[in-house]
N, C-alpha and C positions, 0 to 999 in steps of 0.2 A: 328236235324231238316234237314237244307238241308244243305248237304253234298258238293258238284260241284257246283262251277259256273256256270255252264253249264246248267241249265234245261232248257228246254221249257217254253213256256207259259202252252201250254196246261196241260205238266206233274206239273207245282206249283198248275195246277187248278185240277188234277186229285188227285192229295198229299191231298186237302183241303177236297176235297169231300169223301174220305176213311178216314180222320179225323174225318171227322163231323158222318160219320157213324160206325166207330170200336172202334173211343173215346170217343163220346158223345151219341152216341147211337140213332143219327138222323135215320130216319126210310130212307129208299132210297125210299120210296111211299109219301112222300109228293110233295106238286107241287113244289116246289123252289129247293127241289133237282134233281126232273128233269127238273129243268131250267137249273139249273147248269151243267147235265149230257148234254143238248143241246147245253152250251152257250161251254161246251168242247170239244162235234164236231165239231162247227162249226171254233176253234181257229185255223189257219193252225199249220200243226204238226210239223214245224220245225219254228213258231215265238218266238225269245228271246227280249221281249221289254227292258230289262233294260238298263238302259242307255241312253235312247234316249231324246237328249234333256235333260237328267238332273245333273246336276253342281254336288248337296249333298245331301244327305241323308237325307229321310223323316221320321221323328220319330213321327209324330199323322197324323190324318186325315186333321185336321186344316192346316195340314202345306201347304197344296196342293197348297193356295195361290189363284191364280186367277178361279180354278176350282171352289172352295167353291163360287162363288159370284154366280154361275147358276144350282146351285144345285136344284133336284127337290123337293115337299115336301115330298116324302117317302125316295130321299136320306136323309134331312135332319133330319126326324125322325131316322131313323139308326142313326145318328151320335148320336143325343142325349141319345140313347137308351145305347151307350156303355158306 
């Protein structure tokens, strides 16, 4: 999976999107993967968010903590969906 500590933002987001397309066989013609093909441009090409601000390792969605209290309800539907 990922190899370097080092990736980008934008390259984890670009990994996800050739996943979802050459593993799962996602069509790159739906609308949410050209969201995703947008939300990729627009990430600047040298952001490495990890670490910022965080202590320890998240291992579920729930862990997020104080995020989960304003969650929207289509985020919250995803969560239950997984």
């Amino acid at each position: 999976m990922i190899k370097n500590t080092q990736e980008t933002d934008r390259e984890i987001l670009l990994w996800f999107h050739q996943r979802l397309v050459h593993r799962y066989n996602e069509s790159h013609l739906y609308d949410y993967m050209h969201r995703l093909r947008w939300i990729i441009l627009a990430t600047p090409a040298k952001q490495v968010s990890r670490g910022k601000g965080i202590d320890t390792t998240c291992n579920d969605v729930k862990e997020l903590g104080n995020l989960m209290k304003n969650l929207s309800e289509f985020e919250k539907s995803l969560i239950e969906e997984g």
